[in-house]
C-alpha positions as CSV (number, residue, x, y, z in Angstrom):
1,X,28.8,3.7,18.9
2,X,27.7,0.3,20.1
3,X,26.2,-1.9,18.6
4,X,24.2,-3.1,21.3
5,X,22.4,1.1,21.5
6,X,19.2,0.7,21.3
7,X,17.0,1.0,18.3
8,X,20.2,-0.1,15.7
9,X,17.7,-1.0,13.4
10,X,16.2,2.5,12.8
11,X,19.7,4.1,12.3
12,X,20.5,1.8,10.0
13,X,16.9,2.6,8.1
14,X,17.7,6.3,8.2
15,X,21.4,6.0,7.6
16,X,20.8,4.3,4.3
17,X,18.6,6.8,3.2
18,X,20.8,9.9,3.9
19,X,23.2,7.6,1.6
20,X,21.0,6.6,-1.0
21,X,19.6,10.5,-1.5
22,X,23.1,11.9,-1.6
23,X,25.5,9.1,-3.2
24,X,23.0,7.0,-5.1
25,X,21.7,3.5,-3.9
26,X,23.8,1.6,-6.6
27,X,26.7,3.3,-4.9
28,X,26.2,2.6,-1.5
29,X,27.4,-0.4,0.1
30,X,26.3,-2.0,2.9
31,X,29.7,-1.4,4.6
32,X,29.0,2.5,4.5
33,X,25.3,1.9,5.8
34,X,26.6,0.3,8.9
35,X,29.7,2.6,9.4
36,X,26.9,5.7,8.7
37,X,25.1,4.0,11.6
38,X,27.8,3.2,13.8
39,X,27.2,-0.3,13.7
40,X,29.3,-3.3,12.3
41,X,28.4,-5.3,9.1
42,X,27.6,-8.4,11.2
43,X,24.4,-6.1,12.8
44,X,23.6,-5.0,9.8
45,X,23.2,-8.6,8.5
46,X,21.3,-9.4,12.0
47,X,18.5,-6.9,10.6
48,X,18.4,-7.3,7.0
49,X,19.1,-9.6,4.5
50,X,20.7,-7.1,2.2
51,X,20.6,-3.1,0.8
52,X,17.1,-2.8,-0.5
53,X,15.3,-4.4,2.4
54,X,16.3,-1.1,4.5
55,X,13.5,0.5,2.9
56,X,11.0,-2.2,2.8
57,X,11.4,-2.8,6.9
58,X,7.9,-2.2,8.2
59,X,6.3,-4.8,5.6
60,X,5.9,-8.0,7.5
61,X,4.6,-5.5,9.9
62,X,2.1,-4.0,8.2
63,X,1.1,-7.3,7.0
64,X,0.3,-8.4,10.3
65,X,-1.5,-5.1,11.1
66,X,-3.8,-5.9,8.6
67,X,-4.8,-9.6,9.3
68,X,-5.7,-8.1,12.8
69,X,-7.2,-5.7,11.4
70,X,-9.8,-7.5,8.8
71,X,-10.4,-10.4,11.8
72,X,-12.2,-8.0,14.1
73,X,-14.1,-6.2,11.3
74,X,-17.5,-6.0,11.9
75,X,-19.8,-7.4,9.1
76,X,-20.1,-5.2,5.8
77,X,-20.0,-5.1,2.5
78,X,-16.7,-6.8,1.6
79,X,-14.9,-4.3,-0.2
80,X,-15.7,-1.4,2.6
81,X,-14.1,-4.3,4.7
82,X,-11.2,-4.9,3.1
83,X,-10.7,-0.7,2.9
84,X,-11.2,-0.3,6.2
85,X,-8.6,-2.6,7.6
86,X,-6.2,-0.1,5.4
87,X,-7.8,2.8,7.0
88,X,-6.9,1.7,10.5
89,X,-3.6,0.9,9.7
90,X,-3.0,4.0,7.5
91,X,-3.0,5.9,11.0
92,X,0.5,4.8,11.8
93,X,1.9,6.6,8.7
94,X,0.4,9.8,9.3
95,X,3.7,11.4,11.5
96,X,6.1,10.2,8.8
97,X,4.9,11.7,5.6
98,X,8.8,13.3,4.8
99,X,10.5,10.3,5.9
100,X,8.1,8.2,3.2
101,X,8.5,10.8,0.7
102,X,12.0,10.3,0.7
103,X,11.7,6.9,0.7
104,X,9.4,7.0,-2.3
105,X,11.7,9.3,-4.5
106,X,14.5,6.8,-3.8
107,X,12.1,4.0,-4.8
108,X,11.1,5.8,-7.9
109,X,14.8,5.9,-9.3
110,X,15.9,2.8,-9.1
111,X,14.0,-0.3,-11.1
112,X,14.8,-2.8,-8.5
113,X,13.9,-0.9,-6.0
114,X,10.5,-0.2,-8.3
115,X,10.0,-4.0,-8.4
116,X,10.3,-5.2,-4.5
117,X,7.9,-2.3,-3.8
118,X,5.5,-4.0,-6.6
119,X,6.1,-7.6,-4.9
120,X,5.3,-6.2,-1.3
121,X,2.4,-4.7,-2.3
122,X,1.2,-7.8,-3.8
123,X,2.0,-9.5,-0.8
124,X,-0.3,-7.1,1.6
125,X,-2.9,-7.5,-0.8
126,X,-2.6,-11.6,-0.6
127,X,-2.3,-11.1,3.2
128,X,-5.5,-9.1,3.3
129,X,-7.1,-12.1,1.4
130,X,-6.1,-14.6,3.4
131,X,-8.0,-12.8,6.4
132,X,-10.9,-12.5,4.4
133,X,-10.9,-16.2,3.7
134,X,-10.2,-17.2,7.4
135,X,-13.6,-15.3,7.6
136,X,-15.4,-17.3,5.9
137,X,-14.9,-15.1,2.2
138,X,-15.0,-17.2,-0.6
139,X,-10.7,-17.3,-2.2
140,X,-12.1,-15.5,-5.7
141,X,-14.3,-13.1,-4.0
142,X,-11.6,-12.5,-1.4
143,X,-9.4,-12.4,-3.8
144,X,-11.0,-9.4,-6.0
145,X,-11.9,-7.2,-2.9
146,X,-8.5,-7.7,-1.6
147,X,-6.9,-6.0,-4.7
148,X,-9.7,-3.7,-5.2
149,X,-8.7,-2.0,-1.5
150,X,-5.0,-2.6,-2.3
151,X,-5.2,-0.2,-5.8
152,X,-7.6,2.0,-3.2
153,X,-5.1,2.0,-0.5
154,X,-1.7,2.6,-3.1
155,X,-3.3,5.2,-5.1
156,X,-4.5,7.3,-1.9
157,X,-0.7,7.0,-0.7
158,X,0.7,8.0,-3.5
159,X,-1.6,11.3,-3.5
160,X,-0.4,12.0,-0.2
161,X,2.6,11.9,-0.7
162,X,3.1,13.7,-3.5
163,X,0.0,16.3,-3.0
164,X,1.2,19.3,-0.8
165,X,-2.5,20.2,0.7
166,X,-3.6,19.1,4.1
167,X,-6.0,15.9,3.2
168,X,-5.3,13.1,5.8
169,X,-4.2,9.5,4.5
170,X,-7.2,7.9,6.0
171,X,-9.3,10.3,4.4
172,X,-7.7,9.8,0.7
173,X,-7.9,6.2,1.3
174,X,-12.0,6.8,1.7
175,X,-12.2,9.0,-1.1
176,X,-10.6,7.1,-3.3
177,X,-12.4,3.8,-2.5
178,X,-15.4,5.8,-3.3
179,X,-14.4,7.0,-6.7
180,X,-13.6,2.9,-7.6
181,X,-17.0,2.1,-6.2
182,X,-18.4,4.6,-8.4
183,X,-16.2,3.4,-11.4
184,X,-17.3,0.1,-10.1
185,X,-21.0,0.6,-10.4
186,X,-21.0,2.2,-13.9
187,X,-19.0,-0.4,-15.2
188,X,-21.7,-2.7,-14.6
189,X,-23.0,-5.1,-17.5
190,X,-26.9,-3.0,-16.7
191,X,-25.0,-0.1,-17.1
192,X,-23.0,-0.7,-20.1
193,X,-26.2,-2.1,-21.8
194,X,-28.2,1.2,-21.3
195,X,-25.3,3.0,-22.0
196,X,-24.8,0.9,-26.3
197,X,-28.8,1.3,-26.0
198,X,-29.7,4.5,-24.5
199,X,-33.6,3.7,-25.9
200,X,-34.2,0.6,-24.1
201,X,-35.9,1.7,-21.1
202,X,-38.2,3.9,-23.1
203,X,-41.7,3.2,-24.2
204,X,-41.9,1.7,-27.6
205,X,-43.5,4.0,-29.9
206,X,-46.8,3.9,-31.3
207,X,-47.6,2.0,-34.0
208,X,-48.2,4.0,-37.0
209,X,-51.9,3.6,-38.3
């Protein structure tokens, strides 16, 4: 196979999974990715910078999804905006919910693998800050609703994937935002002091005579 056939990159992408579910990622090399994928070494090396970025591919991508996402998002309360950019982006992984469960399980197994997923996801969440601050968002505030949406957007995709009923991505990720919104609200400093002062709102009582 040449490796000029189109689409090189996505055989290499599903190549190193087959590998990594059946042999182990610590003992696949990047020499039996390529040969899996019918491509040479050198290609390989064209595409990605080494074993564990097979499975983090889309990332830059999705990044850039969701900075062109949060520019043309109409005016609303920020967190809703910063969920919404996820929403529309979330679409794209709807046809590819085995492929990403595989890809999670492999994830799961392997600590370095566990930590490049933790740094990419950190990195969405700064890139969906960044947009907010291009609009105008203060950094902090950006900041805060950007990592409220990202634990939103990561906790809704790891129900998907691992929950076997028929619930959509984009309708987790609502759901979810919802429930921290709701966490949110009764976490307030109002709430918390009614809540250590369940009296206070009532009327004092009467004086005795």
């Amino acid at each position: 196979m040449s490796r000029w056939e189109p689409d090189a990159s996505g055989r290499m992408v599903a190549a190193a999974l087959d590998l990594y579910e059946t042999q182990g990622y610590e003992s696949t090399t990047i020499a039996d990715i390529a040969a899996r994928a019918g491509v040479t070494e050198r290609t390989f090396f064209r595409h990605f910078s080494d074993k564990r970025e097979v499975l983090f591919a889309g990332a830059k991508d999705l990044e850039t999804r969701v900075l062109e996402e949060i520019a043309v998002m109409d005016e609303a309360p920020l967190l809703d905006m910063a969920t919404a950019a996820y929403v529309r982006v979330a679409i794209v992984f709807e046809s590819r919910r085995d492929f990403l469960s595989r890809r999670a399980r492999v994830i799961a197994g392997n600590p370095n693998l566990r930590e490049r997923e933790l740094l990419k996801t950190s990195s969405l969440s700064a890139a969906l800050s960044r947009g907010m601050v291009a609009r105008g968002v203060p950094a902090t505030t950006a900041a805060i609703a950007a990592e409220c949406a990202t634990v939103a957007f990561v906790t809704a995709f790891d129900r998907w994937l691992t929950d076997p009923g028929d619930t959509g991505l984009v309708q987790l990720i609502a759901g979810v935002a919802t429930e921290l919104k709701s966490v949110a609200a009764n976490s307030s400093p109002e709430h918390a002091a009614r809540n250590s002062n369940p009296g206070s709102e009532q009327e004092p009582a009467a004086a005795a005579d």
